[in-house]
BALUMVEX-788360 format. One record per residue (C-alpha): residue in one letter; residue number from 1; x, y negated, z negated. Coordinates in steps of 0.5 Angstrom, whole numbers. Example, Ala and Ser with C-alpha at 12.3 -4.5 7.8 and 13.67 -1.06 7.14 Angstrom:
<pts>
PT residu num    px    py    pz
PT      A   1    25     9   -16
PT      S   2    27     2   -14
</pts>
This chain:
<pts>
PT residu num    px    py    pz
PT      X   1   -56   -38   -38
PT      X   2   -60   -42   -42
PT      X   3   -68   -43   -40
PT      X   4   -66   -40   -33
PT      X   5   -71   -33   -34
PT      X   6   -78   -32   -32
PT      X   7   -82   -28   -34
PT      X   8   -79   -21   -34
PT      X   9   -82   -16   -39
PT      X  10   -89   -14   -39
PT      X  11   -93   -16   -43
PT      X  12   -98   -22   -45
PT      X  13   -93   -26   -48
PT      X  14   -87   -24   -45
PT      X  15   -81   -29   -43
PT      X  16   -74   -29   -42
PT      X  17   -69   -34   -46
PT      X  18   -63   -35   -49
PT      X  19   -61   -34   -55
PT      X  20   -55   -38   -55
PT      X  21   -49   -41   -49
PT      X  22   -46   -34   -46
PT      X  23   -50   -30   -49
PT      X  24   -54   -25   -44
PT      X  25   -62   -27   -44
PT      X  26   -67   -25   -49
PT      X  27   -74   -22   -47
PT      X  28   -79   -23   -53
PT      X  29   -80   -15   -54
PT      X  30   -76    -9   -55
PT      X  31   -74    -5   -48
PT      X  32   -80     1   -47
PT      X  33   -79     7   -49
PT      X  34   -77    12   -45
PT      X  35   -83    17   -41
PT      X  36   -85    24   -44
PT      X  37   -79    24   -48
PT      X  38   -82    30   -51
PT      X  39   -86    34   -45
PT      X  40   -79    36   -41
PT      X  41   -75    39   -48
PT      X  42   -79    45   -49
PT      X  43   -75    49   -46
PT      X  44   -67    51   -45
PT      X  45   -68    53   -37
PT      X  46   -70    46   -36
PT      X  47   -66    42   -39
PT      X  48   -60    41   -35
PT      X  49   -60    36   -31
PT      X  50   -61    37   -23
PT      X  51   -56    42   -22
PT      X  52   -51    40   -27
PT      X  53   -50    42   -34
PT      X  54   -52    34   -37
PT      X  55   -57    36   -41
PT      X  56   -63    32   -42
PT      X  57   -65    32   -48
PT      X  58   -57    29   -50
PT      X  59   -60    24   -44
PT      X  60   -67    22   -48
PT      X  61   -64    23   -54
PT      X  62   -58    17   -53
PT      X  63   -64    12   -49
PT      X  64   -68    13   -56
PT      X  65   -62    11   -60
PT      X  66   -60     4   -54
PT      X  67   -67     2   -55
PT      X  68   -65     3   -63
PT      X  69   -60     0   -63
PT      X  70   -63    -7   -59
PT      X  71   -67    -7   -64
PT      X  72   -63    -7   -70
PT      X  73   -58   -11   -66
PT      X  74   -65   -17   -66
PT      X  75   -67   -16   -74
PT      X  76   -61   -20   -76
PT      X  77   -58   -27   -74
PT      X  78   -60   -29   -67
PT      X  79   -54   -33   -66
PT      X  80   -49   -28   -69
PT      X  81   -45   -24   -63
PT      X  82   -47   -17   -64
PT      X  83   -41   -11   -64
PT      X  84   -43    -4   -61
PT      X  85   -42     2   -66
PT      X  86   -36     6   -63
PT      X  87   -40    12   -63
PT      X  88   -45     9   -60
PT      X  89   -40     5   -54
PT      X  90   -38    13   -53
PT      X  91   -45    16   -51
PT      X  92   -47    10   -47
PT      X  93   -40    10   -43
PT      X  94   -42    18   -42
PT      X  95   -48    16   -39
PT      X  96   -45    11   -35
PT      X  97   -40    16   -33
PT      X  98   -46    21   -31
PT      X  99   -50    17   -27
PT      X 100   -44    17   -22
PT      X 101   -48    23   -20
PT      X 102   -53    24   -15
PT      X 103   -58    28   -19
PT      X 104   -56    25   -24
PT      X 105   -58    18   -22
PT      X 106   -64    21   -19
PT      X 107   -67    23   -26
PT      X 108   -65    17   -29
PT      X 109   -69    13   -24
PT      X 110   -75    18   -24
PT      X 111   -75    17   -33
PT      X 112   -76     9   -32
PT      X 113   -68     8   -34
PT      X 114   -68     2   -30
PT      X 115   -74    -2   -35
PT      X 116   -71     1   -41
PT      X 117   -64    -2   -39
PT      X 118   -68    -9   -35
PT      X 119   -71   -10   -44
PT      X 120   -63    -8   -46
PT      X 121   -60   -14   -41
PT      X 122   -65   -19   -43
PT      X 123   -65   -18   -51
PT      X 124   -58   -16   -53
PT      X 125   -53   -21   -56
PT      X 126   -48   -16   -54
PT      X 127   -43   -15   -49
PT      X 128   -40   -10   -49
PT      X 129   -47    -6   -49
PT      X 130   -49   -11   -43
PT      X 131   -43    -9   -40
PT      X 132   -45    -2   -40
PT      X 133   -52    -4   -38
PT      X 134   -50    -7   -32
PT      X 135   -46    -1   -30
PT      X 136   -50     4   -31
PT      X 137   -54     1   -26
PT      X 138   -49    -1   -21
PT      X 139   -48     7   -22
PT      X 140   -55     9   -21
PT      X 141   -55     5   -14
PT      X 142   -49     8   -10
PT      X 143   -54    12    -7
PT      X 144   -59    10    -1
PT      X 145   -66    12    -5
PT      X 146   -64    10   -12
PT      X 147   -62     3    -9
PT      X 148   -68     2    -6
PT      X 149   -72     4   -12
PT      X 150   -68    -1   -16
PT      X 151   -68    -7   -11
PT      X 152   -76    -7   -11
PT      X 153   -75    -8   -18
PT      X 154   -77   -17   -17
PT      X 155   -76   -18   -24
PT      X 156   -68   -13   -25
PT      X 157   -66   -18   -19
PT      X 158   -68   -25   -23
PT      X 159   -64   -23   -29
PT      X 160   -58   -21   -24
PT      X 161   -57   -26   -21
PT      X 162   -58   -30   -27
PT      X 163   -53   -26   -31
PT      X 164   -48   -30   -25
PT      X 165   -47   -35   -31
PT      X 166   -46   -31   -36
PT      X 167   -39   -32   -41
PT      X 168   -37   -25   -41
PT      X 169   -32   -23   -36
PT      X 170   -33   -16   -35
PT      X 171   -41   -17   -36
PT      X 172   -39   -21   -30
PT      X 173   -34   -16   -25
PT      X 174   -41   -10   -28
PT      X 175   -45   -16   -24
PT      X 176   -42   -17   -18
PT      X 177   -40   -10   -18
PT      X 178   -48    -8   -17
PT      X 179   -50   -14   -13
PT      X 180   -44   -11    -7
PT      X 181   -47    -5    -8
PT      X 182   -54    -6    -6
PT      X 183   -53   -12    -1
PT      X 184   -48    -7     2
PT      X 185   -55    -1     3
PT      X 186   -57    -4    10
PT      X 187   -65    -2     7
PT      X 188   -65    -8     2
PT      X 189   -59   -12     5
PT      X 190   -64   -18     7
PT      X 191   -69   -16     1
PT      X 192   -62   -19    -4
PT      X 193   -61   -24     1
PT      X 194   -67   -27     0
PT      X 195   -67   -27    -7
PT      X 196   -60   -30    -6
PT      X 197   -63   -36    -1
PT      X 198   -68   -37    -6
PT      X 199   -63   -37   -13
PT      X 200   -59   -44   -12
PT      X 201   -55   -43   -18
PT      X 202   -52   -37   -16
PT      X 203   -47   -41   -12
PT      X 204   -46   -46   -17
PT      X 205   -45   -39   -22
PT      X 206   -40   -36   -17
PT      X 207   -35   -42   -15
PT      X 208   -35   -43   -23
PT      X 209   -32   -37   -23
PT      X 210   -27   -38   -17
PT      X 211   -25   -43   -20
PT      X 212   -24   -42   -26
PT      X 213   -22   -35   -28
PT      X 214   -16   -32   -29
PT      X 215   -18   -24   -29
PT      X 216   -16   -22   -23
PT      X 217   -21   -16   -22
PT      X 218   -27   -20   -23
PT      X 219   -24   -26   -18
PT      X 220   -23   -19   -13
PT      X 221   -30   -17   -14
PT      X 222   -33   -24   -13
PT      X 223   -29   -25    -7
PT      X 224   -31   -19    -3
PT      X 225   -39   -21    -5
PT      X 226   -37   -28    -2
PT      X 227   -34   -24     3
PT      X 228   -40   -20     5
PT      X 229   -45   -25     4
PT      X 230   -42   -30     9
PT      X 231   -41   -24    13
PT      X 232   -48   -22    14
PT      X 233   -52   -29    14
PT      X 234   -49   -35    17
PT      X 235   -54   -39    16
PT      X 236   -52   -37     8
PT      X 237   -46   -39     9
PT      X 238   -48   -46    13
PT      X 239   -52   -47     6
PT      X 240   -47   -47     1
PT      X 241   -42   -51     5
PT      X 242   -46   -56     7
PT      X 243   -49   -56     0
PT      X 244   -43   -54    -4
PT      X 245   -43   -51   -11
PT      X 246   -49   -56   -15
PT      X 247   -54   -51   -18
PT      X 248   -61   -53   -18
PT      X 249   -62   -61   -20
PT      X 250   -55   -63   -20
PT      X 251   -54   -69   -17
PT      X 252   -46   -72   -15
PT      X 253   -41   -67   -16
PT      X 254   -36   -66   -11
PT      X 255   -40   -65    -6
PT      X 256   -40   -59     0
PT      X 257   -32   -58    -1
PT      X 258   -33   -54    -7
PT      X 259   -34   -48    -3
PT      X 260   -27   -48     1
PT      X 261   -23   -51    -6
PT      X 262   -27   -46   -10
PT      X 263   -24   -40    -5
PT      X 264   -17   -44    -5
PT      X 265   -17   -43   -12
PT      X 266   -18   -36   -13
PT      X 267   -13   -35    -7
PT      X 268    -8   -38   -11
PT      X 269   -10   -34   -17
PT      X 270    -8   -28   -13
PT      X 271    -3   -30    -9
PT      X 272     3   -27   -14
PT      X 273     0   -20   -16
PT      X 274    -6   -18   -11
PT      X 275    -5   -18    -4
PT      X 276   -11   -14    -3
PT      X 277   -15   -19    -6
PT      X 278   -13   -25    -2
PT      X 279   -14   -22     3
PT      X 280   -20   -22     2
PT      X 281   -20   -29     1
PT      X 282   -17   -31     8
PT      X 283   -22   -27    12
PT      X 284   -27   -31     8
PT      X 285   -24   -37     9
PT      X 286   -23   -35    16
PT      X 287   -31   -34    17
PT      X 288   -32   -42    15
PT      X 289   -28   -44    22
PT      X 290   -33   -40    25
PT      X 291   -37   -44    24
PT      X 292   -38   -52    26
PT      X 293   -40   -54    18
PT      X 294   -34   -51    15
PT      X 295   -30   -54    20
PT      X 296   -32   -60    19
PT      X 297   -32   -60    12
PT      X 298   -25   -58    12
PT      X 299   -24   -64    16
PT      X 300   -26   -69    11
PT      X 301   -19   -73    10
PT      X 302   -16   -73     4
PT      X 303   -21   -66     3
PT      X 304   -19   -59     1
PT      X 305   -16   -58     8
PT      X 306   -10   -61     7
PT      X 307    -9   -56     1
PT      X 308   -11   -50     5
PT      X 309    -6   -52    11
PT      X 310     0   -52     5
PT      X 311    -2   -46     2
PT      X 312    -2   -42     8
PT      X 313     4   -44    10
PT      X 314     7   -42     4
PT      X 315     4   -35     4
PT      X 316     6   -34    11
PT      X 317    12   -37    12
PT      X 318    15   -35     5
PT      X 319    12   -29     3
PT      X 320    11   -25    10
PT      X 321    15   -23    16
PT      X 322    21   -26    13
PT      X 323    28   -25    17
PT      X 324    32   -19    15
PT      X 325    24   -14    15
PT      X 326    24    -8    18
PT      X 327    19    -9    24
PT      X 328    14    -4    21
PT      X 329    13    -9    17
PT      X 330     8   -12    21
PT      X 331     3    -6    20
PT      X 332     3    -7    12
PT      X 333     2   -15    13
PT      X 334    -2   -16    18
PT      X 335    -8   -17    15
PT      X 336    -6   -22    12
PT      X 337    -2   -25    18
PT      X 338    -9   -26    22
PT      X 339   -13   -29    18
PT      X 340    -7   -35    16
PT      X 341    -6   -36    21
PT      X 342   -13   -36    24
PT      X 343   -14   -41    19
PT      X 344    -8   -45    21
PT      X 345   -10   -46    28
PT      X 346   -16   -48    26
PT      X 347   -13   -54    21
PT      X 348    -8   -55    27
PT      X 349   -14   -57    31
PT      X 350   -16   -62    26
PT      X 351   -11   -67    29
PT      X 352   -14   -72    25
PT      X 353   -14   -69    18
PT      X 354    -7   -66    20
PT      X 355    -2   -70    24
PT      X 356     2   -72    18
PT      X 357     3   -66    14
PT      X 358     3   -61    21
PT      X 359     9   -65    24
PT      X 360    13   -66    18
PT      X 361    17   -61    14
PT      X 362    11   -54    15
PT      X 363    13   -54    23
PT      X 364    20   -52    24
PT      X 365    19   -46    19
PT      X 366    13   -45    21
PT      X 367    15   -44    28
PT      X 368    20   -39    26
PT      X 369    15   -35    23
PT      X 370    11   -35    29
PT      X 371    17   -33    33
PT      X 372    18   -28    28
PT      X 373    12   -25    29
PT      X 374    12   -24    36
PT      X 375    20   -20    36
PT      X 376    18   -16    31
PT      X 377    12   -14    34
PT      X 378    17   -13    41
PT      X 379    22    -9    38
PT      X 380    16    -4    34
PT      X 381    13    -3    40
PT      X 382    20    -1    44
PT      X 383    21     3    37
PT      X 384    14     7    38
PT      X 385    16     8    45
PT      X 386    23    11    44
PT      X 387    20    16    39
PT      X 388    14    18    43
PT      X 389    20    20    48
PT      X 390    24    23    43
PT      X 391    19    28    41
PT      X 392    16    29    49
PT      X 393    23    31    49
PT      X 394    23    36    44
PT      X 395    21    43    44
PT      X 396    15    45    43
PT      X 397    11    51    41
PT      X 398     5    49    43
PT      X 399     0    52    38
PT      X 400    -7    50    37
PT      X 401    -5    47    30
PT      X 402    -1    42    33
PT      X 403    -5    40    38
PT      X 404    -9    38    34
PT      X 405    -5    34    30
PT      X 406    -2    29    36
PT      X 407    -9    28    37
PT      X 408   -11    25    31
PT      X 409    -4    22    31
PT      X 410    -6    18    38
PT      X 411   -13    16    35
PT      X 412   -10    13    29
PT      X 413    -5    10    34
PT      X 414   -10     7    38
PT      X 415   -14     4    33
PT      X 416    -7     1    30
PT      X 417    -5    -3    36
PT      X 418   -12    -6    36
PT      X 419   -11   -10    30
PT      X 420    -4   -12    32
PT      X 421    -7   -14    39
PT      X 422   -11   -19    35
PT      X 423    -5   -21    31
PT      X 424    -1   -22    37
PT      X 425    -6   -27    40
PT      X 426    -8   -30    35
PT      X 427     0   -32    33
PT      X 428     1   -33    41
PT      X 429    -5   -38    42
PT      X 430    -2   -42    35
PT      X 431     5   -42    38
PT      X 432     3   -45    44
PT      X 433     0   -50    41
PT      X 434     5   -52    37
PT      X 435    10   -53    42
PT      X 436     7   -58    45
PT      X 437     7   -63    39
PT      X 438    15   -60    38
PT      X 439    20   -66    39
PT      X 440    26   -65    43
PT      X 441    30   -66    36
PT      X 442    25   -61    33
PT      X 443    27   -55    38
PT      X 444    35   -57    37
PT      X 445    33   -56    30
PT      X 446    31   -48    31
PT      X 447    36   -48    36
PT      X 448    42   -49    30
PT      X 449    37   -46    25
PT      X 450    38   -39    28
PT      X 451    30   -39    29
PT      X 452    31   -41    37
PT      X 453    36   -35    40
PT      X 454    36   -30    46
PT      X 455    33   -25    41
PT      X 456    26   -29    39
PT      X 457    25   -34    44
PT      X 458    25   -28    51
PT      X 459    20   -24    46
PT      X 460    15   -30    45
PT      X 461    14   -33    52
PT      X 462    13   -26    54
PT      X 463     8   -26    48
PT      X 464     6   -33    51
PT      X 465     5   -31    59
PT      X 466     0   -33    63
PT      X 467    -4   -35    59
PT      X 468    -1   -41    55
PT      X 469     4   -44    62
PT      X 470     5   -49    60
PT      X 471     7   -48    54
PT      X 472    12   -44    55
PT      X 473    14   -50    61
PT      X 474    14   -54    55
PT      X 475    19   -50    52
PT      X 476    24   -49    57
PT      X 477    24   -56    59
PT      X 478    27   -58    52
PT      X 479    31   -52    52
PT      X 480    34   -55    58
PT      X 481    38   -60    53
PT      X 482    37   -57    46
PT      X 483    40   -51    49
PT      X 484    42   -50    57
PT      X 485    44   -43    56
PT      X 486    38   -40    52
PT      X 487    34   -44    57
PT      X 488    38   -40    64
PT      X 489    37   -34    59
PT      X 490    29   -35    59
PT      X 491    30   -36    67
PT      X 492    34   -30    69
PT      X 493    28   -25    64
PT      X 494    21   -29    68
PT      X 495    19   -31    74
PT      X 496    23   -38    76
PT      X 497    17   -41    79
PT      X 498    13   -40    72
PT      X 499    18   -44    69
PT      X 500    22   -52    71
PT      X 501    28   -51    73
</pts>
């Protein structure tokens, strides 16, 4: 981070630095004291805190001692890493425990913490204490005022974004943690969001990570600040992708690719053991295709695409919806199903970039996972609907708690076949594309597979009718050699003028 901060801390001669690489920036003066430190403590009945029992006078005493502590740290060797007393650790993760509290937060913003913590950031050599720093500030911003106040702070918002760089991993995950919690408050979303337009290392800092960290909670939390700035601001998002990762004054590189490679990356960090963080990394993934930028990017031959598709089918072929699952299993997976294989339609649409690795050895298998997907939705939908039956057909006794009680089950119900909905579109607009690239020796082969029987082949083209015809013609064409009786089978359960004889 070195030479990267302005002019942050009041005062004539006020500037930010670096004291050495990976350490957190330095200002040239100690944090500010805290206000009226005296003026509140004459008295017990005013010392707790809002309606707590946080004493204030602890609180005044202990940012007395951080601002201390910033200037013993600062006497000494200002190339030496610096470690936090243990007592002194103690009572800073008090505070910061406390200032999940909304009165205590409040008092905290009212006595000028943020300043205090800006100077601490800025000057200290040592993580932990910025670590601390940073959440208690990612603490006090959970709420709507205290965030505002704290956004307004223009020169807490440069030292922020600049910390992005920093070497200490859970500085980092405190970082991303706070900037997600202020980008997240709609009243300063686009305040942050144009301090992050403006900042061009906040890219390059944020594809570093993804692509080199091993923490895997430090990877969850860039990915869902990624997630939600793509989110929010498409033309962001176009930005970063036409301009890949390169910080300010770069130049070479490897250009606009980064940003989906850096993405690839994380997702593969978290592929083993944190399914929630990589489904935070396919929806990210999802939203470049929404976009002719990203497309484009991931269409450059000999690029990340060809990865990416690999990757995918991997995820979706080997670790989800695999023969022998329960159907139910669809509910628990289907976060992650819809944005793989949203993704993979949009490569599949790729010819160019595709053809080769699309037609070899990822097809069949990916087929059959794709069948799969529409059986398993088939037989838990007809599961659901023998249970609502069986429980119609029970007794009822009709009480009010129980009414109830059906009514948030149906809500929930509701809400449930809506996700699957958008699974079972997505998997059956992708399946009628890939029909219609499949050989008639690659249907003989799903056919002698087992991917290709009555039980996976009726619930598909069921999936696949009216919208995709002519897919499900396709299909019955070449299940008319590869297998005649499964072709009369598909027949007998549709419209025989849908289908060729």
């Amino acid at each position: 981070m070195e030479d990267h901060f302005g002019d942050v801390a009041d005062g004539e001669n006020s500037s930010i630095g670096s004291s050495s690489p990976g350490h957190s920036p330095v200002v040239d003066r100690n944090p500010s004291p805290p206000l009226n430190i005296e003026g509140e403590q004459d008295g017990e009945e005013v010392d707790a805190i809002g309606e707590t029992v946080y004493s204030k006078h602890w609180l005044f005493s202990t940012l007395t001692r951080l601002i201390q502590i910033v200037a013993e740290h600062n006497d000494g060797d200002p190339d030496a890493q610096i470690h936090l007393p243990e007592e002194d650790e103690d009572d800073l993760c008090k505070i910061w425990d406390m200032a999940m509290d909304k009165d205590v937060a409040g008092f905290l913003q009212e006595f000028n913490a943020a300043d205090i913590l800006l100077g601490v950031i800025a000057k200290s050599r040592c993580p932990r204490l910025t670590e601390i720093s940073v959440g208690i500030l990612g603490n006090i911003a959970c709420f709507p005022d205290t965030c505002l106040t704290l956004s307004q702070n223009n020169d807490l918002g440069v030292v922020l974004l600049l910390l992005l760089g920093d070497s200490d991993p859970p500085t980092l995950l405190e970082t991303c943690r706070l900037l997600l919690t202020c980008v997240s408050h709609r009243d300063v979303s686009s305040l942050w969001l144009e301090r992050i337009r403006q900042q061009a290392s906040v890219s390059s800092s944020l594809c570093f990570i993804m692509r080199s960290s091993t923490n895997m909670d430090l990877l969850v939390k860039v990915g869902e600040l990624v997630d939600k700035l793509f989110d929010m601001d498409e033309e962001l998002m176009k930005t970063w992708v036409t301009g890949g990762c390169q910080g300010a004054g770069e130049e070479g590189g490897e250009g606009r690719l980064d940003v989906a490679s850096s993405l690839l990356e994380a997702a593969k960090q978290l592929r083993p053991d944190s399914p929630e963080g990589l489904e935070v990394y396919l929806h990210t993934l999802q939203l470049l295709t929404t976009i002719d930028e990203g497309i484009q990017a991931l269409a450059v031959p000999d690029g990340v695409g060809g990865a990416l598709w690999t990757f995918l089918c991997e995820v979706v072929c080997e670790d989800l919806c695999q023969p022998g699952d329960p159907p139910l299993v669809l509910g628990e997976q289907k976060a992650l199903l819809v944005p793989a294989l949203a993704v993979l339609s949009a490569l599949y649409a790729c010819r160019d970039l595709n053809q080769e690795h699309s037609k070899g050895n990822t097809l069949v298998p990916l087929f059959g996972t794709l069948v799969r997907i529409l059986q398993y939705h088939r037989e838990h939908q007809q599961s659901k609907r023998e249970n609502r039956e069986a429980c119609a057909s029970g007794d009822r006794l009709g009480q009010e708690g129980d009414g109830q009680k059906e009514d948030e089950e149906g809500e929930e119900e509701e809400k449930v076949d809506e996700l699957f909905q958008s699974l079972i579109q997505t998997t059956a607009e992708f399946l009628s594309d890939v029909i219609t690239d499949l050989t008639k020796e690659g249907v003989s082969e799903l056919v002698k597979s087992g991917c290709l029987t009555v039980k996976t082949c009726l619930p598909a083209v069921r999936s696949m009718l009216p919208q995709f015809s002519p897919a499900v013609q396709c299909l019955a064409a070449m299940l008319s050699d590869a297998d005649p009786s499964l072709a009369d089978a598909v027949r007998r359960e549709f419209p025989v003028s849908e289908l060729p004889r």
